[in-house]
C-alpha positions as CSV (number, residue, x, y, z in Angstrom):
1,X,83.8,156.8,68.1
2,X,83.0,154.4,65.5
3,X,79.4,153.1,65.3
4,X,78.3,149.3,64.8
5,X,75.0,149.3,63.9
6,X,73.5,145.4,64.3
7,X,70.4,144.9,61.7
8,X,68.1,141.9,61.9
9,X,64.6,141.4,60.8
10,X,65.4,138.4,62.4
11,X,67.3,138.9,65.6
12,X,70.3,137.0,66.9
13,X,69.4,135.6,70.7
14,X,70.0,137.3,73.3
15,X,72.8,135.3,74.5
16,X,74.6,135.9,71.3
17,X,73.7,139.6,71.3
18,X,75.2,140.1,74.3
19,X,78.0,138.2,73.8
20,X,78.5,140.1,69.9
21,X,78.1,143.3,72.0
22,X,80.4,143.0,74.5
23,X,83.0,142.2,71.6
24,X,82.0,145.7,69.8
25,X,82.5,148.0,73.1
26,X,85.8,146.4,74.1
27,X,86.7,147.4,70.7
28,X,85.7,151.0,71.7
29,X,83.2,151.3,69.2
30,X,79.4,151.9,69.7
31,X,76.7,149.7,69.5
32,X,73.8,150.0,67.5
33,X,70.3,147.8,66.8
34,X,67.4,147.7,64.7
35,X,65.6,144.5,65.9
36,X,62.4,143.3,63.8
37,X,61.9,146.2,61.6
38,X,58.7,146.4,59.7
39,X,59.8,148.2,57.1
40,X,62.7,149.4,54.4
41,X,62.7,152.9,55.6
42,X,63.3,152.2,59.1
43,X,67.0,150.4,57.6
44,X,67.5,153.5,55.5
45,X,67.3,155.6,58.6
46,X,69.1,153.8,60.2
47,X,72.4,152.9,58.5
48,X,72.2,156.8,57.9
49,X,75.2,157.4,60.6
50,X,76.9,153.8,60.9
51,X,80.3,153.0,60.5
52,X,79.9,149.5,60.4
53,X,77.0,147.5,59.7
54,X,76.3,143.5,60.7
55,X,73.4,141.6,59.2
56,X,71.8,138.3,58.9
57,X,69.9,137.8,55.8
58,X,68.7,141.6,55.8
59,X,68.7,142.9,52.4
60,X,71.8,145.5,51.9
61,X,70.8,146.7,47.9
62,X,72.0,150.0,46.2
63,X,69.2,152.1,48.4
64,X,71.1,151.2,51.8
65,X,74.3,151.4,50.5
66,X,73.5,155.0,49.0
67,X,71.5,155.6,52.6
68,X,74.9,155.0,54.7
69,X,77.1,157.7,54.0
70,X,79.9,156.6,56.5
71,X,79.5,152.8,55.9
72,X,83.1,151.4,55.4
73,X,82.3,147.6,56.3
74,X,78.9,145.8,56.1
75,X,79.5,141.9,57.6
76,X,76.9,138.8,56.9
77,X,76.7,136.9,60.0
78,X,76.1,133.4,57.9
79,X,78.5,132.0,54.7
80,X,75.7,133.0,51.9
81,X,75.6,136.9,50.9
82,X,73.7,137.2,48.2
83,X,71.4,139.5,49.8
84,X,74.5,142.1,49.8
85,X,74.7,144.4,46.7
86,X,78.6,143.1,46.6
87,X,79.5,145.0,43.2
88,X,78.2,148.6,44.0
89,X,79.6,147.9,47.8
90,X,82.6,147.8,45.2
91,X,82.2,150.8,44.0
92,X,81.0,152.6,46.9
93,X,84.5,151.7,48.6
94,X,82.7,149.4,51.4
95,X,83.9,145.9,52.1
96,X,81.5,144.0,52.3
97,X,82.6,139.8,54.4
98,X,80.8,136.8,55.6
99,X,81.3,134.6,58.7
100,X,82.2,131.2,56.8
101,X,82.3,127.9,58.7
102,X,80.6,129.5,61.9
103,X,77.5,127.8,61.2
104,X,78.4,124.6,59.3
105,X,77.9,122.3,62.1
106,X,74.3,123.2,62.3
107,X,73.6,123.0,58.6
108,X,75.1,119.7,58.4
109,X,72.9,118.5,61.8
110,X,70.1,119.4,59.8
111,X,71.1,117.8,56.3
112,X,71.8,114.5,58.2
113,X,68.7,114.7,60.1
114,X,66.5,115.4,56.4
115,X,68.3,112.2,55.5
116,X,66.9,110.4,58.0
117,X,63.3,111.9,57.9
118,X,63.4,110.8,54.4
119,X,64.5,107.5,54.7
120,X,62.3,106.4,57.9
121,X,59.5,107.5,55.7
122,X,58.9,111.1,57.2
123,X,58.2,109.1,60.2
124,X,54.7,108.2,59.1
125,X,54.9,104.5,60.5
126,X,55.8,103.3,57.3
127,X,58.5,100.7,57.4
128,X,61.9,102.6,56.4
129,X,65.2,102.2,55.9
130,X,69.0,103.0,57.9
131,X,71.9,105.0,57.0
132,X,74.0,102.8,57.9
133,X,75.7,101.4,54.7
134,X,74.3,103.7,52.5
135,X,75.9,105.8,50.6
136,X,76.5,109.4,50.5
137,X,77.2,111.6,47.8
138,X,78.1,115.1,48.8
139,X,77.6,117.7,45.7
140,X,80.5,120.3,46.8
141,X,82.9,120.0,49.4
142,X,82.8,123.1,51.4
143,X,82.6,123.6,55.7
144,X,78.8,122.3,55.6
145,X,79.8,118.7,53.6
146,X,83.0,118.5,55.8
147,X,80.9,119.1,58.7
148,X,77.9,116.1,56.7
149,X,81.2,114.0,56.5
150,X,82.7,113.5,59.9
151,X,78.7,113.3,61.4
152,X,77.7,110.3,58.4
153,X,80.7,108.3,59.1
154,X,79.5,108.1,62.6
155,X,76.6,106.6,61.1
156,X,79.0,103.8,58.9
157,X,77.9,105.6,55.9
158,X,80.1,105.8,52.7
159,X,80.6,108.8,51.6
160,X,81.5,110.5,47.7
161,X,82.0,113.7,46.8
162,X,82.0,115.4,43.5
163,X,84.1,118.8,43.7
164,X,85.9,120.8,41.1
165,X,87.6,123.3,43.5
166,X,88.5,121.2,46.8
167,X,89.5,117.5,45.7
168,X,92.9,118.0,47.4
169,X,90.9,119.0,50.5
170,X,88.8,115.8,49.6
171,X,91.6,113.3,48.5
172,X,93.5,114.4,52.0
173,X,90.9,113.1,53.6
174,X,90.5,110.0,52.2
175,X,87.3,110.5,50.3
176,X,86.6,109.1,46.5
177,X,85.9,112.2,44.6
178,X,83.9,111.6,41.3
179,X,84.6,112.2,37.6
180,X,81.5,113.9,37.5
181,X,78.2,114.9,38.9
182,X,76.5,112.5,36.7
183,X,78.4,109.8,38.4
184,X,78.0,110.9,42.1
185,X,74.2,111.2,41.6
186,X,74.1,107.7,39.8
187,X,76.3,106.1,42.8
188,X,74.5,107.7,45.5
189,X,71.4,106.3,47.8
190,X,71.7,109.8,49.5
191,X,72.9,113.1,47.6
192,X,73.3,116.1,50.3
193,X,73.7,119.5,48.0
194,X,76.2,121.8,49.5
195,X,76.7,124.6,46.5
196,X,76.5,127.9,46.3
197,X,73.5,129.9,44.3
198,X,75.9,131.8,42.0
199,X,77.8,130.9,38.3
200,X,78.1,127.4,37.2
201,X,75.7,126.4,40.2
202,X,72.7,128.1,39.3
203,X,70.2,125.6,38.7
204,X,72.7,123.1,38.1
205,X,70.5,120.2,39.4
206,X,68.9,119.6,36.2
207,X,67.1,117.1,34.1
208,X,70.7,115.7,32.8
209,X,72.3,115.5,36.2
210,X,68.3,114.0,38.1
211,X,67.9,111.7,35.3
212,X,71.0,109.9,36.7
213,X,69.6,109.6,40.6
214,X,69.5,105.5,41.7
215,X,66.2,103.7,42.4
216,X,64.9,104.8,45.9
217,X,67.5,107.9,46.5
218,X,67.2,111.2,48.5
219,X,67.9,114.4,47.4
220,X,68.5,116.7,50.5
221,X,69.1,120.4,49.8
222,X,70.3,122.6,52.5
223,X,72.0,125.4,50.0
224,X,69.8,127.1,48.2
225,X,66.7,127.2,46.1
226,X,68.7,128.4,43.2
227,X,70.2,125.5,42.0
228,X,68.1,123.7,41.5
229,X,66.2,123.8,38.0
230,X,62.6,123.5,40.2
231,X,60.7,122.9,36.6
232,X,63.0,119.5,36.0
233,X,62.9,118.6,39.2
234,X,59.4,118.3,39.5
235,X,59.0,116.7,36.2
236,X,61.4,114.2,37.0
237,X,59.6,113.3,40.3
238,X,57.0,112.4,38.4
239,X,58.6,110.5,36.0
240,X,60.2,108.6,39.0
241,X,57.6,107.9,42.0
242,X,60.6,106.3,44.2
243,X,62.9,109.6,44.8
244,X,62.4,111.8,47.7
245,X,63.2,115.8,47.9
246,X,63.9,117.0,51.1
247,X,64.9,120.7,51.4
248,X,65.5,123.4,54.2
249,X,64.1,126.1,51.4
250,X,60.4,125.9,50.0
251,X,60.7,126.1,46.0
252,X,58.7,128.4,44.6
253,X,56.4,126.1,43.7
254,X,56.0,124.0,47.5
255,X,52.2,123.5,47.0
256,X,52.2,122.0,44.0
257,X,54.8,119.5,45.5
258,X,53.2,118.9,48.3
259,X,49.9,118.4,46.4
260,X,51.6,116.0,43.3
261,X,54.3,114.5,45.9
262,X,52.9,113.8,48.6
263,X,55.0,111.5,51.3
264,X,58.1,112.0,49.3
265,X,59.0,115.5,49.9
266,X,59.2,117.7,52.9
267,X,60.5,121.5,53.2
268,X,61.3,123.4,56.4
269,X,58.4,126.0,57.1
270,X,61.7,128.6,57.3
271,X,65.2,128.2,56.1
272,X,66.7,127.1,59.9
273,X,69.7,125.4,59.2
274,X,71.8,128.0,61.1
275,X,69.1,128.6,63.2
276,X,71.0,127.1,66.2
277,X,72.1,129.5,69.0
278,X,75.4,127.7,68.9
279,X,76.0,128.9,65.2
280,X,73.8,132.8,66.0
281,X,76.8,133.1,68.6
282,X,79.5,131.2,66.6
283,X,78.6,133.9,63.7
284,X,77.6,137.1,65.5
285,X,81.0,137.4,67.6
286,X,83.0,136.5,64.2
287,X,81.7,139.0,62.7
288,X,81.9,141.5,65.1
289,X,85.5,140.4,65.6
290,X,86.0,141.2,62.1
291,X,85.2,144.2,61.5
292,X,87.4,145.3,65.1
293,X,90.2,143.7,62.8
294,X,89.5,145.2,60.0
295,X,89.5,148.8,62.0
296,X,92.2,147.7,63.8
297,X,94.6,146.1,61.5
298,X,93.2,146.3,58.1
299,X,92.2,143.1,57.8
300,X,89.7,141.6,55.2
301,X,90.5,138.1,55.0
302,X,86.9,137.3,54.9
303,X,86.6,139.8,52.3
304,X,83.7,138.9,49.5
305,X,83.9,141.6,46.7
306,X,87.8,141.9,46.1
């Protein structure tokens, strides 16, 4: 019998863990979990025996993979996986998916609701502004700014996007793409950053792409800390006193913000965009349901390190 062994620092709800359960043992696999574990060596012990292996944003480095002689599949319950060691799961012969699109719906909630924290003035009793309007430029076009899309036109926003890898996805759905990112920032009154931390990306919100931001805009960031060049960014908010930062991940440097910016920026005290128990279930069962297909019927279609 196959074993699925479910390991979260941060568990999924119990809801979902039953429901991501029950998907493993009709599969006829055994079920696993490490719940809140205080320490490395209790993961290492662990994945010593385990077939399978399903995480949230638990770390899976060289020292697991080594640790888990029979691992043939580790699954991130979540689109990002850069807390998986994908090249040496490469080389150890493990496949290594995410769960992409499972908890976009939450992440974009979240985004639109930053946007309007921001622009009601953090709800300090300040007079603020409406969405309604406005317009929104979306930097990548991926399931979270598909999901920002159909939620802002609710609010009669406009909405831009600057893509380089989805502008058919874009143009099909009748959205203005961009030339550039220098023009979607400059044309924006809300830019909602939907990129991932890896290549081109990384820290891609620079000094030549914030210098181009228009009076009064929001920056929302609901990706990841890595893109954005944290050292320009703060520099440029203090070269321009009427942009707010809003983020769902603290940069390294949140005090300092808060101390230099205060009212005009605001960071989650956690990274909780998928930290819905819609999108714990939505991703939990996908990925269990993945790995029973990739068991089953060889499938990797959600495969990561090809």
């Amino acid at each position: 019998m196959k074993r699925v062994l479910i390991a979260t620092e941060k568990p999924f709800a119990p809801s979902a863990l039953s429901k991501i359960s029950e998907v493993i043992k009709q599969a006829g696999y055994e079920v696993n979990l490490l719940e809140k574990y205080q320490s490395k060596a209790e993961l290492l012990d662990a994945v010593k025996t385990t077939d399978a292996l399903i995480v949230r944003s638990d770390k899976v480095d060289r020292d697991v993979l080594d640790a888990a002689e029979n691992l043939k599949i580790v699954v991130r319950a979540g689109a990002g996986y850069d807390n998986v060691d994908t090249t040496y799961a490469k080389e150890k012969a493990v496949v290594v998916m995410n769960t992409p699109g499972q908890n976009s719906n939450a992440v974009a909630e979240l985004a639109i609701g930053l946007a309007i924290y921001g622009i009601r003035e953090f709800f300090s009793g300040k007079s603020g502004g409406e969405l309604r309007g406005r317009t929104l430029g979306l930097h990548g076009y991926g399931y979270v700014a598909r999901n920002v899309h159909r939620i802002a036109r609710g609010f009669g926003m406009k909405v831009i996007v600057y893509t380089r890898y989805s502008k058919a996805q874009a143009t099909s759905e009748g959205l203005e793409v961009t030339g550039s990112l220098e023009e979607l920032y400059a044309l924006s009154d809300v830019v909602s950053i939907h990129v991932p931390a890896k290549g081109e990306h990384l820290k891609s919100v620079s000094m030549d792409i914030l210098k181009h931001l228009k009076e009064d805009a929001i920056l929302v960031n609901t990706a990841r800390n890595e893109v954005i060049n944290e050292d320009d960014l703060c520099a440029f908010m203090e070269q321009r006193t009427d942009v707010k930062y809003l983020s769902d991940i603290a940069p390294d440097g949140a005090d300092a913000f808060a101390d230099k910016f205060t009212g005009r920026c605001y960071f989650t005290p956690k990274k909780i965009g998928a930290q819905t128990q819609e999108a714990n279930t939505n991703a939990g069962v996908a990925a269990a349901e993945q790995i029973a297909g990739f068991f089953e019927n060889g499938d990797e279609t959600f495969r990561v390190n090809r």
